[in-house]
Every structure is written in C-alpha cells, then in structure tokens.
N, C-alpha and C positions, 0 to 999 in steps of 0.2 A: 504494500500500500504506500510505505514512503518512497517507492522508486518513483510512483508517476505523480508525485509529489514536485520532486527533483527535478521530474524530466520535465515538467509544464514548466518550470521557472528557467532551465533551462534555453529552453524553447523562447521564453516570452526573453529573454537577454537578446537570443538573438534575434529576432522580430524585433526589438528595441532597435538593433543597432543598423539593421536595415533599415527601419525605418528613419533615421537620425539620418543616413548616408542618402537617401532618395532626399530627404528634404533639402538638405546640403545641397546636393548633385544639381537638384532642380531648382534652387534659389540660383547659384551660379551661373548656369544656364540661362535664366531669369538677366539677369546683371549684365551679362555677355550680350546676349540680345539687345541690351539697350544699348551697351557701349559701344557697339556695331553696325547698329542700324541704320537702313540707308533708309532716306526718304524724302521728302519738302522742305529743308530745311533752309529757313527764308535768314538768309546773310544780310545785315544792315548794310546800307550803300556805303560805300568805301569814304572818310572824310580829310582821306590824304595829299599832302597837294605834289606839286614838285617845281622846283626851280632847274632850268636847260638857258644857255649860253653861250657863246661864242668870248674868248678872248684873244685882243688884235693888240698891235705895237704901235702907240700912238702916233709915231713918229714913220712908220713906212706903212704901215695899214697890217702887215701879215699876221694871218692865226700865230699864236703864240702853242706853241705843244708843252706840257711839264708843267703848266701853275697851278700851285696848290690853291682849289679852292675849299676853303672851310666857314662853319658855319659858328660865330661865335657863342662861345658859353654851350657850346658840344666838342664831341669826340668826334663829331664829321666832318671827314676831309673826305674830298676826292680829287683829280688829277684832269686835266686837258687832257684828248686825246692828240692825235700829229696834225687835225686838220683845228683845233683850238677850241674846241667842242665839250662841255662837261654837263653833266646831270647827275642831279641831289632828288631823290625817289624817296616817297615815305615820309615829308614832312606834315606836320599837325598844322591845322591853319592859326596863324599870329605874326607878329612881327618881329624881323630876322634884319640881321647883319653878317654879310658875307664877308671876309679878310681873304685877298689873293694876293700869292708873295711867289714870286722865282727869283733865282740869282741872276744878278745884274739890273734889277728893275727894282722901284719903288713900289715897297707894299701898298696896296688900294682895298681901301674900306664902301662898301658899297651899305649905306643907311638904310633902316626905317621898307625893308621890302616886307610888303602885307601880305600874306599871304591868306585865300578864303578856300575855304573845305571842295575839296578838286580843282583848283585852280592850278592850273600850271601855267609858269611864268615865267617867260621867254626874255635875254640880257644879252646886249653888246659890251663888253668893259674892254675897258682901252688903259692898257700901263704904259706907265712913262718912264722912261729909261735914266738909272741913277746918274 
C-alpha cells in the first residue's frame, strides 16, 4: 500500500517538472516572438539634417582637397574630398559653427548656421591663404 503511495508522488515530481519546463519553454517562445516580429512598424520621420559644401582658395578659385571641417563643441570632423566637397550627415536641427583649418591657410569660422529638422544645407567657403 505505501508503494503506490511513493509512486503517485513520485509521478506528480515529475509532472511538476514538466510542467514548470512547458511553461518556461513556452513563455520564451512567447518573448522571442515578440522580439522578432516582423510587421507595421511605423518609424517617426527622420528629424536629421545635414550640412554639404564645396571648399575653394580665395585667391585662385580651386577646390581645396584635405580641410578639416569640424563642427564646434563636437567630436565631428570630417575631411574634403580631391574635388573640395564635404558632408556632415546626422545633425539634430539648431544652431552650428563650422571651424575649417588646412596647412598653409587661415582657419575660417563659419557663424550662426541654422539648421531645421531635414534641412540640408548647401556652403561655398572660401580660405585665405596665410
């Protein structure tokens, strides 16, 4: 009599622990399905803007290649390319001060550019030769 005693508690251990492992299994499952799920998912419109440019040598007109432009009171620099061409992608719309500097030229501070949520904003800068 106390074998089936034994064996029903037995039994009901393991039935516990099935059952503990389905609900687990299937919460998981649960969580994964969401963290995966593909469907409508409506992206706010982008409120980035960007500043693009040309920089020229005041003094003969030609693209300048290599000037550092940076964007002050950030870690953003980026560089001319060979035809004097640069773009700063990913700015938050407000108001910016560019600083461009190459060797042999005098640094230029370009003021006060406003920048509005997708605005992209197009710049001649012309350096003057030290």
């Amino acid at each position: 009599m106390l074998e089936g005693y034994f064996c029903s508690i037995k039994n009901r251990n393991i039935m516990n622990k099935i059952f503990k492992f389905v609900v687990v299994s299937g919460c998981a499952l649960l969580v994964n399905s969401f963290a995966f799920a593909e469907g409508n998912v409506i992206n706010p419109p982008s409120t980035k803007s960007t500043v693009a440019g040309t920089v020229i040598d005041n003094y003969s007109g030609e693209s300048l290649a290599g000037v550092a432009v940076s964007i002050e009171g950030t870690d953003t620099k980026v560089y001319t390319d060979l035809d004097g061409n640069f773009t700063i992608s990913d700015i938050k719309p407000g108001k910016y001060n560019l600083i461009l500097s190459m060797i042999s030229y005098k640094n230029s501070l370009v003021e006060n550019i406003e920048l509005l949520a997708n605005e992209n904003e197009k710049l001649e800068i012309k350096l003057d030769n030290k």
